[in-house]
KETORSE-195405 format. One record per atom (N, C-alpha, C): x negated, y negated, z negated; residue number from 1; atom name. Coordinates in steps of 0.1 Angstrom, whole numbers. Last residue first. Layout:
% KETORSE-195405
REC  X  Y  Z  NUM  CA
...
This chain:
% KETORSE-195405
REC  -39  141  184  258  N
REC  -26  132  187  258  CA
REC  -24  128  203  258  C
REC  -46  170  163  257  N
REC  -45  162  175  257  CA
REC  -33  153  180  257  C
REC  -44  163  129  256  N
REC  -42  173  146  256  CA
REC  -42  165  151  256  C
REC  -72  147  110  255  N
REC  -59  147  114  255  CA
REC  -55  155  125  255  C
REC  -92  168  83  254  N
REC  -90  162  99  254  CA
REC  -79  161  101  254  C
REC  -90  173  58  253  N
REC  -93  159  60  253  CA
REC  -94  158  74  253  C
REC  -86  200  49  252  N
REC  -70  195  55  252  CA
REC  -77  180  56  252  C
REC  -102  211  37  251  N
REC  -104  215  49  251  CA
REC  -92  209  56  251  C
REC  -105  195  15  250  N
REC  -117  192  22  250  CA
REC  -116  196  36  250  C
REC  -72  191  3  249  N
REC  -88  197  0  249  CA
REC  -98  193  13  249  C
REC  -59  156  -5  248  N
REC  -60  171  0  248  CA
REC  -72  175  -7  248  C
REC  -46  151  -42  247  N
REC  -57  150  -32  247  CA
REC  -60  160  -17  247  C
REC  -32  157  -65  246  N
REC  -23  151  -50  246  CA
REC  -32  146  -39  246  C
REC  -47  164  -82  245  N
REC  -38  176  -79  245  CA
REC  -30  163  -63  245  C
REC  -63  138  -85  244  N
REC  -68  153  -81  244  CA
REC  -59  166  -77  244  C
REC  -45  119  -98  243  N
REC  -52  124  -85  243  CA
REC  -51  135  -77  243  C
REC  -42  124  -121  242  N
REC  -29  126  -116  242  CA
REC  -35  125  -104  242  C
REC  -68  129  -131  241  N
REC  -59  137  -132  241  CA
REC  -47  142  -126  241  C
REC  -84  105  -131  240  N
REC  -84  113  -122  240  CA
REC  -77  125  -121  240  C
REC  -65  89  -145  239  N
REC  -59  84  -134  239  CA
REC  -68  97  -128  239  C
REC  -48  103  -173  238  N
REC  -59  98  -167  238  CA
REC  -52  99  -157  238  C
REC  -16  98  -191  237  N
REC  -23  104  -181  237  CA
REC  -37  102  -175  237  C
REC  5  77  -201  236  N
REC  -12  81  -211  236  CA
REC  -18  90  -204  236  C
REC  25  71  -190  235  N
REC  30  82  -202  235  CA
REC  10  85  -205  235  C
REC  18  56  -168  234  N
REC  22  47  -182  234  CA
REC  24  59  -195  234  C
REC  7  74  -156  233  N
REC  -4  64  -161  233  CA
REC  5  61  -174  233  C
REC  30  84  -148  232  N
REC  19  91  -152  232  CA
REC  6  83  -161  232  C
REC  41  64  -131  231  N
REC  46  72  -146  231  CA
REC  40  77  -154  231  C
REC  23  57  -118  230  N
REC  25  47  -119  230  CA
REC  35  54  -130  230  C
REC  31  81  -96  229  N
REC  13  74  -103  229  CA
REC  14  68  -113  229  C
REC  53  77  -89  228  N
REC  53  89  -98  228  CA
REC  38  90  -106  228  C
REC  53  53  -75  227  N
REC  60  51  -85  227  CA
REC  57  67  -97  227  C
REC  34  63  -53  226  N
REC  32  51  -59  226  CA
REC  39  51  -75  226  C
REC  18  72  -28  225  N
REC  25  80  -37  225  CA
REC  27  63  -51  225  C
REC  16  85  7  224  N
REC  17  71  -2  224  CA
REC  21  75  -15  224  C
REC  -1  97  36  223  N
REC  12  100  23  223  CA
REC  9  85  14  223  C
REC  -12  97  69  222  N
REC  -13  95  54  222  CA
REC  -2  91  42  222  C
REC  -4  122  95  221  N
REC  1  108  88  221  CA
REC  -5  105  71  221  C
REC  -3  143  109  220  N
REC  -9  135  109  220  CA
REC  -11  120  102  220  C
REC  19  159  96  219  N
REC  20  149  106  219  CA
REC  12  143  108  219  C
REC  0  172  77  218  N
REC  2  178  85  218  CA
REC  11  172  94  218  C
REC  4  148  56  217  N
REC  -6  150  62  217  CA
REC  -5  160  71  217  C
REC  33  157  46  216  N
REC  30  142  57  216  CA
REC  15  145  59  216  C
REC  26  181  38  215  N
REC  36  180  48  215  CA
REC  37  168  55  215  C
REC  10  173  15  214  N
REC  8  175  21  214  CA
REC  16  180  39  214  C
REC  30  160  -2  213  N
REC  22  149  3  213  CA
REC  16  157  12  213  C
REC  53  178  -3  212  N
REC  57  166  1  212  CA
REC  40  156  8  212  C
REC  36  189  -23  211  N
REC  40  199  -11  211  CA
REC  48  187  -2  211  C
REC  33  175  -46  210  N
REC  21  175  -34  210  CA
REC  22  185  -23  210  C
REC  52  148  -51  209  N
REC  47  163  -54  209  CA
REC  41  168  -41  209  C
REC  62  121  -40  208  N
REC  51  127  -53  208  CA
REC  50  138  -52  208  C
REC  78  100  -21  207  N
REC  71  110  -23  207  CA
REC  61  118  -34  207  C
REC  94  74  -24  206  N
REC  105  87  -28  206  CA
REC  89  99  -24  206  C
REC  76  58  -2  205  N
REC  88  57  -3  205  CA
REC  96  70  -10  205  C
REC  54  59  32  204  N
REC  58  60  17  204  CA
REC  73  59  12  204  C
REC  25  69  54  203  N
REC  44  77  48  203  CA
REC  45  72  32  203  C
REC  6  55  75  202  N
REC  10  54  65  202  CA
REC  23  57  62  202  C
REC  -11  61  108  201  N
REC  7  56  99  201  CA
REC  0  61  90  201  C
REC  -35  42  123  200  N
REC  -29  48  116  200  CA
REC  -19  52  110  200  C
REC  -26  37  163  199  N
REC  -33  32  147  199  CA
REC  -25  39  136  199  C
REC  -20  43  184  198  N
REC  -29  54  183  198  CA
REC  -32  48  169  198  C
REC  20  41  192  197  N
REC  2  34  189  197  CA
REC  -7  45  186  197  C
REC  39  58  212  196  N
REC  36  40  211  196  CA
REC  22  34  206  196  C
REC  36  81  199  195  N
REC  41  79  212  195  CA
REC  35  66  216  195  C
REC  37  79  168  194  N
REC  26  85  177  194  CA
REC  25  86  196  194  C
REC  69  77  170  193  N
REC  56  64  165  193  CA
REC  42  67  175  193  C
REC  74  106  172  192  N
REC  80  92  182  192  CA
REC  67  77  177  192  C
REC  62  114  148  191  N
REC  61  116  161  191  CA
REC  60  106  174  191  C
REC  77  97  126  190  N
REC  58  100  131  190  CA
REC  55  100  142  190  C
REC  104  109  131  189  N
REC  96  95  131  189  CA
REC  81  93  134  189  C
REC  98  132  127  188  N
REC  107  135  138  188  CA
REC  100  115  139  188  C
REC  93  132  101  187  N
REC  80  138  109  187  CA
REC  87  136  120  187  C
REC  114  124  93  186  N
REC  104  117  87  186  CA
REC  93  125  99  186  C
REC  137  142  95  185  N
REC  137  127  103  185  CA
REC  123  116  102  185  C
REC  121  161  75  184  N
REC  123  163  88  184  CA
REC  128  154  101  184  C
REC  126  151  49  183  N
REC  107  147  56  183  CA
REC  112  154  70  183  C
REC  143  134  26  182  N
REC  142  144  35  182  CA
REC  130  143  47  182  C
REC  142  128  -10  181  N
REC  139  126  6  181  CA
REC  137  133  16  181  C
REC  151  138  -31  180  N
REC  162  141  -18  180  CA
REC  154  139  -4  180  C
REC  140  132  -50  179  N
REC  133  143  -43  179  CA
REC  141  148  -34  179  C
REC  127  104  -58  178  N
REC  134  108  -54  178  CA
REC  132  121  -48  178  C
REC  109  86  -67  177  N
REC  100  94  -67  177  CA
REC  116  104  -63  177  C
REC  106  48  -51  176  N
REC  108  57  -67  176  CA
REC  107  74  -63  176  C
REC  119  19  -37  175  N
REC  106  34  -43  175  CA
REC  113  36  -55  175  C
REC  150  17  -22  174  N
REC  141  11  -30  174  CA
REC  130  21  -31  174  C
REC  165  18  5  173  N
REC  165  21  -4  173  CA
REC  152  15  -11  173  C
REC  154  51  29  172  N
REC  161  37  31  172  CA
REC  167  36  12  172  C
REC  127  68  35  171  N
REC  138  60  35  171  CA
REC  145  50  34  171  C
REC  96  61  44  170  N
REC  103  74  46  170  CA
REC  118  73  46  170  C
REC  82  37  65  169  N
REC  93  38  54  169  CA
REC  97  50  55  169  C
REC  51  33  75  168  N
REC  63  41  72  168  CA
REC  72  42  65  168  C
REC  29  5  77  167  N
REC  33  16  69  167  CA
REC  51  20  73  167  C
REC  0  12  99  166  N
REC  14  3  100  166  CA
REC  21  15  90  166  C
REC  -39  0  94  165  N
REC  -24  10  92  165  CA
REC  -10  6  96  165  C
REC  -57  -13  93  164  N
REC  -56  -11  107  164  CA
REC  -40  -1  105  164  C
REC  -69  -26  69  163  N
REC  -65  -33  78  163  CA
REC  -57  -30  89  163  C
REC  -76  1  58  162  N
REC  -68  -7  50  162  CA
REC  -64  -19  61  162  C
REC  -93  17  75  161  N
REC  -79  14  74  161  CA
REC  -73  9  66  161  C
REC  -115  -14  88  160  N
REC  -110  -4  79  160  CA
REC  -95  -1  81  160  C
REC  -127  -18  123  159  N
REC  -117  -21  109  159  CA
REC  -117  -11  104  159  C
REC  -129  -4  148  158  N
REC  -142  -8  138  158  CA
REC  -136  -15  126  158  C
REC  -107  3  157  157  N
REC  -114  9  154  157  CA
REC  -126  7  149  157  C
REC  -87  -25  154  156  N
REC  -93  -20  162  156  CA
REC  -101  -9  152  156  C
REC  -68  -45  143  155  N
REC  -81  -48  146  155  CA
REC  -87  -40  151  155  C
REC  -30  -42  156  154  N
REC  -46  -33  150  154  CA
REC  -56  -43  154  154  C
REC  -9  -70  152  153  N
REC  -17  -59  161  153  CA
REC  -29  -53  151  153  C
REC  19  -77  144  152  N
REC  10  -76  139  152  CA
REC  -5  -65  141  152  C
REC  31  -79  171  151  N
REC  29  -89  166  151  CA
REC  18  -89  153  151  C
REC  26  -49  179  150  N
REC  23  -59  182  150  CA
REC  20  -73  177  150  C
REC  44  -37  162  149  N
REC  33  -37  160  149  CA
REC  24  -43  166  149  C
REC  72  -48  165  148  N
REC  64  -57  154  148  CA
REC  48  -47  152  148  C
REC  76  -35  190  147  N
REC  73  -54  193  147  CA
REC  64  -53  176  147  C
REC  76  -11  184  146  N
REC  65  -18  193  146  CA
REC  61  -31  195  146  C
REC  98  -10  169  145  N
REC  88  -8  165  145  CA
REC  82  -11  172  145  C
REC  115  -18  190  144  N
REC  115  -28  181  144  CA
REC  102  -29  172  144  C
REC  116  5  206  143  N
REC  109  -6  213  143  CA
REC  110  -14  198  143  C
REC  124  26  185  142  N
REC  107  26  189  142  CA
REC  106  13  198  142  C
REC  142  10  153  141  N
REC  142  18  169  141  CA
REC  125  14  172  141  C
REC  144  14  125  140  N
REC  141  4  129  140  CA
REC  137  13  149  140  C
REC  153  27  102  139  N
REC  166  20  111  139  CA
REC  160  11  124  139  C
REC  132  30  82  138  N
REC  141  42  93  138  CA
REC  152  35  103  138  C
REC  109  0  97  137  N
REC  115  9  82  137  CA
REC  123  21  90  137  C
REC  76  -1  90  136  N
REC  87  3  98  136  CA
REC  100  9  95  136  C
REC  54  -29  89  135  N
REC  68  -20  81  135  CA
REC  82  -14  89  135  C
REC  24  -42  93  134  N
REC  36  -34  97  134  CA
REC  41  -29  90  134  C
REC  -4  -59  65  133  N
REC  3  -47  76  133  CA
REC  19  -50  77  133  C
REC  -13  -90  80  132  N
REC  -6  -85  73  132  CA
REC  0  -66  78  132  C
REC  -54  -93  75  131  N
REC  -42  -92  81  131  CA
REC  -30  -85  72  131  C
REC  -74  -109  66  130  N
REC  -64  -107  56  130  CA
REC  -51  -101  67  130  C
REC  -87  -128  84  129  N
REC  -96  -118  79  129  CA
REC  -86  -106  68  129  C
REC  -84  -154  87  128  N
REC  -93  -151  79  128  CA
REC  -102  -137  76  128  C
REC  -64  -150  109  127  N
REC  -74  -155  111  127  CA
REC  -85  -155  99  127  C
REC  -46  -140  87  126  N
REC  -51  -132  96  126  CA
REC  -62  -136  101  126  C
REC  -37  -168  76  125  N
REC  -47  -151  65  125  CA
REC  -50  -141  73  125  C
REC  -31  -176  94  124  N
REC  -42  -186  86  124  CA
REC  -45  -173  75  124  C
REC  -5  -167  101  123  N
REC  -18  -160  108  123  CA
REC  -30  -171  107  123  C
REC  9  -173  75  122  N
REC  6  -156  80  122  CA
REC  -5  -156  90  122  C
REC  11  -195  80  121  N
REC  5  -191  67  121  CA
REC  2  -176  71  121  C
REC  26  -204  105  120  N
REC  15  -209  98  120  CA
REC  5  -201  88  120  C
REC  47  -189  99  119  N
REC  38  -182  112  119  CA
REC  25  -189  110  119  C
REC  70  -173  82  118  N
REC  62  -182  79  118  CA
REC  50  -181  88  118  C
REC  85  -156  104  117  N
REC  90  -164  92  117  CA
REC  85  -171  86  117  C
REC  73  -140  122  116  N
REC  76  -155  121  116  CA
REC  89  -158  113  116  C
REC  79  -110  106  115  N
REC  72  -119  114  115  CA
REC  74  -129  123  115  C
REC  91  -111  71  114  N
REC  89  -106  84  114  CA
REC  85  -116  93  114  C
REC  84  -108  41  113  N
REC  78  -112  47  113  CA
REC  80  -110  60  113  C
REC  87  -89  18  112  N
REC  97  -97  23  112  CA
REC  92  -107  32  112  C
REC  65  -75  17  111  N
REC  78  -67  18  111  CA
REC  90  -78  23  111  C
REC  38  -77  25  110  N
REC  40  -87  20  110  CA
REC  56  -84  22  110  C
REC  4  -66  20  109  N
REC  17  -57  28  109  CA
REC  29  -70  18  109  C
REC  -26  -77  34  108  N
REC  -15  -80  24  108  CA
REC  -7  -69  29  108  C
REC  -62  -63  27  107  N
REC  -48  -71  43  107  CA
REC  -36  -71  31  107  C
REC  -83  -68  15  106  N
REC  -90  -68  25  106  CA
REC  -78  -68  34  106  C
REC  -96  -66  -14  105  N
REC  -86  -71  -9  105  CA
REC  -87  -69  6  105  C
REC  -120  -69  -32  104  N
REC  -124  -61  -21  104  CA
REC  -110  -63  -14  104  C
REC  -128  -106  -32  103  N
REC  -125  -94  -38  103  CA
REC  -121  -81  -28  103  C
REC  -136  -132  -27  102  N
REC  -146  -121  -33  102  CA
REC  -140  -106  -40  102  C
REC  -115  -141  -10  101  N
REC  -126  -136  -7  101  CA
REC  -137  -130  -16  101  C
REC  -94  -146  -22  100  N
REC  -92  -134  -17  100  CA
REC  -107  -133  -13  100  C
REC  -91  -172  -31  99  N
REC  -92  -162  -44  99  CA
REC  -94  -145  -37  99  C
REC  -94  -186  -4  98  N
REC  -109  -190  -10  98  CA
REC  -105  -176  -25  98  C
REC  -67  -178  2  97  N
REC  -80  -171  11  97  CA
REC  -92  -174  -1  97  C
REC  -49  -192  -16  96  N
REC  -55  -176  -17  96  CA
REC  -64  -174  -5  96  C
REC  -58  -223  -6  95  N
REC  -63  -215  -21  95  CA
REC  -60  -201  -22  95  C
REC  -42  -219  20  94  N
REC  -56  -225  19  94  CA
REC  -68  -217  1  94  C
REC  -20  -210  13  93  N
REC  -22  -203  21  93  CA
REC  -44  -207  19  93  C
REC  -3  -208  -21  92  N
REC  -8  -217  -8  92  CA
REC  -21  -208  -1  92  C
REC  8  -202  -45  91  N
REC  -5  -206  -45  91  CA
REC  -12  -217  -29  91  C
REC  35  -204  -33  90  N
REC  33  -209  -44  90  CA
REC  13  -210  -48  90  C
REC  32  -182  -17  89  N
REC  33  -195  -13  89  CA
REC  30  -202  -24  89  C
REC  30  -155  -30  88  N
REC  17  -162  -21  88  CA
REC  19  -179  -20  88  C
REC  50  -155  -46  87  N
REC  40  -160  -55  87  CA
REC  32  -165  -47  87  C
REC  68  -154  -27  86  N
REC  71  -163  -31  86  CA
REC  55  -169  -41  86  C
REC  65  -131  -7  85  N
REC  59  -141  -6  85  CA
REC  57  -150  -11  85  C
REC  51  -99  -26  84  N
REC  64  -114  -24  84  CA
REC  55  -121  -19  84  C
REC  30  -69  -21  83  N
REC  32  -80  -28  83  CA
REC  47  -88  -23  83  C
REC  0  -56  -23  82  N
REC  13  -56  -23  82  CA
REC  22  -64  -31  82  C
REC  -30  -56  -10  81  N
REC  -27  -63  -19  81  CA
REC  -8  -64  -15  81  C
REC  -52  -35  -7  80  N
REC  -39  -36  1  80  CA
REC  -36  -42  -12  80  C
REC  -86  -26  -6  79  N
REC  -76  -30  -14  79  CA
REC  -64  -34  -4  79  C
REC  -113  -4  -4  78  N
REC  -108  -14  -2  78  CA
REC  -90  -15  -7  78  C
REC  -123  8  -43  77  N
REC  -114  13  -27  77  CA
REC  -109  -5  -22  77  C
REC  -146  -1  -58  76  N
REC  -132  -1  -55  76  CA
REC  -129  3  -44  76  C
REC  -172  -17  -73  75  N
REC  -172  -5  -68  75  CA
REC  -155  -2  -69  75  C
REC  -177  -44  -80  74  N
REC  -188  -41  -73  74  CA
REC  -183  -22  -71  74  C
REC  -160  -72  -79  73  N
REC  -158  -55  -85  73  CA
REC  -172  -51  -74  73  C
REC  -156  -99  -74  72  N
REC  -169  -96  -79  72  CA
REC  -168  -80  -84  72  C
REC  -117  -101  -86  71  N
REC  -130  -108  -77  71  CA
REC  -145  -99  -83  71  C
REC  -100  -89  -102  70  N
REC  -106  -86  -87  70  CA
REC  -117  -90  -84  70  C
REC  -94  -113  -119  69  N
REC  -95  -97  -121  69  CA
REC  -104  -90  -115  69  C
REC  -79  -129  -100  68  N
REC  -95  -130  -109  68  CA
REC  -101  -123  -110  68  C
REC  -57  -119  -92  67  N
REC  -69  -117  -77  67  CA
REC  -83  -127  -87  67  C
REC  -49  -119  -117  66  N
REC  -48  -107  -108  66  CA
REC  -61  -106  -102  66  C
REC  -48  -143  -127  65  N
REC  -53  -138  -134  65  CA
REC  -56  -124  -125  65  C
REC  -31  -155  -100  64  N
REC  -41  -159  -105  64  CA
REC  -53  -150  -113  64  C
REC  -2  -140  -109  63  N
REC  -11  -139  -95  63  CA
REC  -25  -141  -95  63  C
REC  -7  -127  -142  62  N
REC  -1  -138  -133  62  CA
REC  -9  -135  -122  62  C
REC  -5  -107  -170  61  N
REC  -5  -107  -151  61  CA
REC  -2  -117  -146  61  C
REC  6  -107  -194  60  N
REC  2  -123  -192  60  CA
REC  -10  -117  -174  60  C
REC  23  -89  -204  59  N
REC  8  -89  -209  59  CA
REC  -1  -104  -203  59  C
REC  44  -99  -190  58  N
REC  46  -98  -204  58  CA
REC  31  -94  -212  58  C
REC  35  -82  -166  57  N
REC  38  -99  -167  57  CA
REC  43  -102  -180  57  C
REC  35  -56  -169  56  N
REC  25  -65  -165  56  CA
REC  23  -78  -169  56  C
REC  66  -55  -175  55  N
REC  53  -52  -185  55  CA
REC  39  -56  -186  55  C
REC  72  -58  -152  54  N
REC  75  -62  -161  54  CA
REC  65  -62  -175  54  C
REC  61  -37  -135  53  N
REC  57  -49  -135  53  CA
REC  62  -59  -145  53  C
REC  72  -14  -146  52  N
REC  56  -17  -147  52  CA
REC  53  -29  -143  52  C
REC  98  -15  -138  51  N
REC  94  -18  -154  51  CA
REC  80  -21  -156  51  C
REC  97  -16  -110  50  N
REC  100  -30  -121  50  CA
REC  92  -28  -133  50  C
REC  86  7  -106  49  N
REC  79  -5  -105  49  CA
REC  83  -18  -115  49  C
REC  108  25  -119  48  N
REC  100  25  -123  48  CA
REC  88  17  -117  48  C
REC  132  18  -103  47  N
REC  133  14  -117  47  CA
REC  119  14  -123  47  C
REC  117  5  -73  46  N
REC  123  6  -79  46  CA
REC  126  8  -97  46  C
REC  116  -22  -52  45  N
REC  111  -14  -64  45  CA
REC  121  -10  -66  45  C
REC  120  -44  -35  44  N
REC  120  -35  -29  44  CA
REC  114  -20  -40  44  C
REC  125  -68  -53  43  N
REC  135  -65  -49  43  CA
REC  136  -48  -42  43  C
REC  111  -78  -83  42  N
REC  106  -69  -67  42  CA
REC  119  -65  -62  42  C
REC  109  -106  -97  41  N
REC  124  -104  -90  41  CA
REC  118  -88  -80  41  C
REC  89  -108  -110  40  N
REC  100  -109  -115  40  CA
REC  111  -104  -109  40  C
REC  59  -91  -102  39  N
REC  70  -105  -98  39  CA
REC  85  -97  -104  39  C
REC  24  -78  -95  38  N
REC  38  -81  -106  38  CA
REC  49  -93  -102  38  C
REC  13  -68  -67  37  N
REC  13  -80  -76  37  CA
REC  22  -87  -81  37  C
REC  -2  -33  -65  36  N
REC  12  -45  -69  36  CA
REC  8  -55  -77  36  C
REC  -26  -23  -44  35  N
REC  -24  -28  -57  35  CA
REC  -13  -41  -56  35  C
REC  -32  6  -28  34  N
REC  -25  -4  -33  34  CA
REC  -22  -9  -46  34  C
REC  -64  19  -15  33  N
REC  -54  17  -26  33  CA
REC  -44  5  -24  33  C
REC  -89  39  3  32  N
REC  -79  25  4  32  CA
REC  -66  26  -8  32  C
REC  -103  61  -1  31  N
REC  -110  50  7  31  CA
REC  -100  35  5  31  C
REC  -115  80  -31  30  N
REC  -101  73  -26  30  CA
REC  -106  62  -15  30  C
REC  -130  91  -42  29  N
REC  -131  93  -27  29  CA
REC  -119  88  -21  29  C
REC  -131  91  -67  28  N
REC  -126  106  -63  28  CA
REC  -131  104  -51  28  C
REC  -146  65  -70  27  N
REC  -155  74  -74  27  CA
REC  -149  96  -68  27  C
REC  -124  50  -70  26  N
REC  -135  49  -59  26  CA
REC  -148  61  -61  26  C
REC  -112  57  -91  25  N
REC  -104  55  -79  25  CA
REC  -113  61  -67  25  C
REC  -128  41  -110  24  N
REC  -129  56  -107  24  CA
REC  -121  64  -93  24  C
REC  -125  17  -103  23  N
REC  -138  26  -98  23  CA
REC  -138  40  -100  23  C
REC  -103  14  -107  22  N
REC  -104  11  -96  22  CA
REC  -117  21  -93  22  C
REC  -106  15  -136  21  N
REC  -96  26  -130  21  CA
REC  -96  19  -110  21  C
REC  -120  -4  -144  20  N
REC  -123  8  -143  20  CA
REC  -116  20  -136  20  C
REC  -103  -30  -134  19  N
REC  -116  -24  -128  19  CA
REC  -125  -11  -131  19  C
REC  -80  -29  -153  18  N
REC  -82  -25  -140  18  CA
REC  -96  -23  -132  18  C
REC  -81  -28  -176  17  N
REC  -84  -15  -175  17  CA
REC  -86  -13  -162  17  C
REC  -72  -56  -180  16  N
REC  -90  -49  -186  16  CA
REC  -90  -39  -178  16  C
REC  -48  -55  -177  15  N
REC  -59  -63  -168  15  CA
REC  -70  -58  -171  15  C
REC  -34  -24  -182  14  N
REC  -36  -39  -187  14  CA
REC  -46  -44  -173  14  C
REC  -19  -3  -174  13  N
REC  -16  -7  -182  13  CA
REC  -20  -18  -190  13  C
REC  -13  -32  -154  12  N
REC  -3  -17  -160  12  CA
REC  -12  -10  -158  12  C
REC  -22  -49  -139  11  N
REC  -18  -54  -149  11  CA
REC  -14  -45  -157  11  C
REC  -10  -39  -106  10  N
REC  -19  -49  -117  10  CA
REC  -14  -53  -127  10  C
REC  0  -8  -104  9  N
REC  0  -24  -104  9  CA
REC  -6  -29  -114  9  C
REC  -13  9  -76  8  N
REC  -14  11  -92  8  CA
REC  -7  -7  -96  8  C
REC  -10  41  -51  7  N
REC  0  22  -57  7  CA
REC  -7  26  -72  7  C
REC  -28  61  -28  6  N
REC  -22  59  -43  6  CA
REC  -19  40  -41  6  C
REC  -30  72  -2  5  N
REC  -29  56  -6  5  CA
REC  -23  55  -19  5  C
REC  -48  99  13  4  N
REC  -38  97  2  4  CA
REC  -43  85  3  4  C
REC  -71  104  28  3  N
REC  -56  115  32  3  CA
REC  -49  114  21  3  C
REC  -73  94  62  2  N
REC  -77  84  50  2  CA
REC  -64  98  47  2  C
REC  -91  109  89  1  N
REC  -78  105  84  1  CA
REC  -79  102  69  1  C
């Protein structure tokens, strides 16, 4: 079981810094990361993505400069490129495959993006090799959840999990580090999920403190930590710092039985 997906966004706290902080990423044992791709409008952020992405894009983050960035990293956790559609389109489905292939990138999570809404472009990055993950959100019932994991199906057990995850919405609402979130409709979710696919879940949305992250790995489920990462950085924190305390230990890396 993959047993944390840290979020860091590009560009925060610079473009330089990102390939070292990827490798060190890669260096705790982190297998798969999310990396935000700054936009003006993130509708599904909250106060503390905007401002990071804001900031990003005020150091001169453009989509472009991003998946540059990227390209040729010779040591990174595969990559989940998070993200709008509006900047994908705007580059075009044909010119981000040729910017996605040298970089460890490997499936989009694309928030405003649901399936066939753009069917051309979406499965011209699947067919490539870029699948889009699932989003399940709390409102979303288990036959509905079955249709959209379907439509965006597992590559199967020889994929990475960066490819093969469907991510969990813990609540309803924007990210951010909230500590209302309640995890007993959230493991009551897992469950029922765990009924339908045998592919990975992914728990994000309002989680940081590591009695929280470890309570979604005891659902079997990998935890997500994004906005409380992403404080920590910007207040001058090393990245293996804010890690390491939200890492399991060694004897919590098998998932229970499913």
């Amino acid at each position: 079981m993959n047993t944390l997906l840290p979020f860091l966004m590009a560009g925060d706290p610079s473009l330089e810094a990102m390939p070292s902080l990827l490798a060190e990423a890669r260096a705790l044992g982190i297998e798969a990361l999310e990396v935000g791709l700054p936009h003006s409008d993130p509708i599904a952020d909250g106060p503390v993505l905007q401002a990071a992405a804001h900031r990003a894009i005020g150091r001169g983050a453009t989509p472009l400069k991003v998946l540059e960035t990227l390209a040729g990293l010779e040591s990174s956790p595969d990559l989940i490129l998070f993200t709008y559609l509006n900047p994908l389109l705007q580059l075009g489905a044909e010119r981000l495959i040729k910017l996605l292939r040298p970089t460890p990138v490997k499936a989009l999570l694309v928030v405003d993006l649901p399936f066939g809404e753009e069917p051309a472009f979406e499965s011209a990055l699947r067919l490539a090799g870029y699948p889009m993950v699932p989003l399940l959100a709390p409102t979303t019932d288990l036959a509905r959840a079955k249709q959209l994991l379907d439509e965006r199906p597992d590559p199967g057990d020889g994929a990475p999990f960066a490819q093969r995850f469907a991510y969990v919405v813990a609540r309803l609402g924007v990210t951010g580090t909230a500590s209302e979130t309640q995890l007993a409709p959230v493991r009551e979710r897992v469950e029922a999920l765990m009924t339908i696919t045998s592919r990975p879940l992914a728990v994000g949305f309002g989680l940081s403190d590591a009695a929280s992250l470890d309570a979604v790995r005891a659902m079997g489920a990998t935890p997500v930590v994004g906005s409380a990462l992403v404080k920590e950085l910007a207040e001058g924190r090393a990245l293996r710092e804010v890690l390491e305390g939200r890492m399991a230990a060694p004897s919590e890396h098998l998932a229970p039985p499913r």
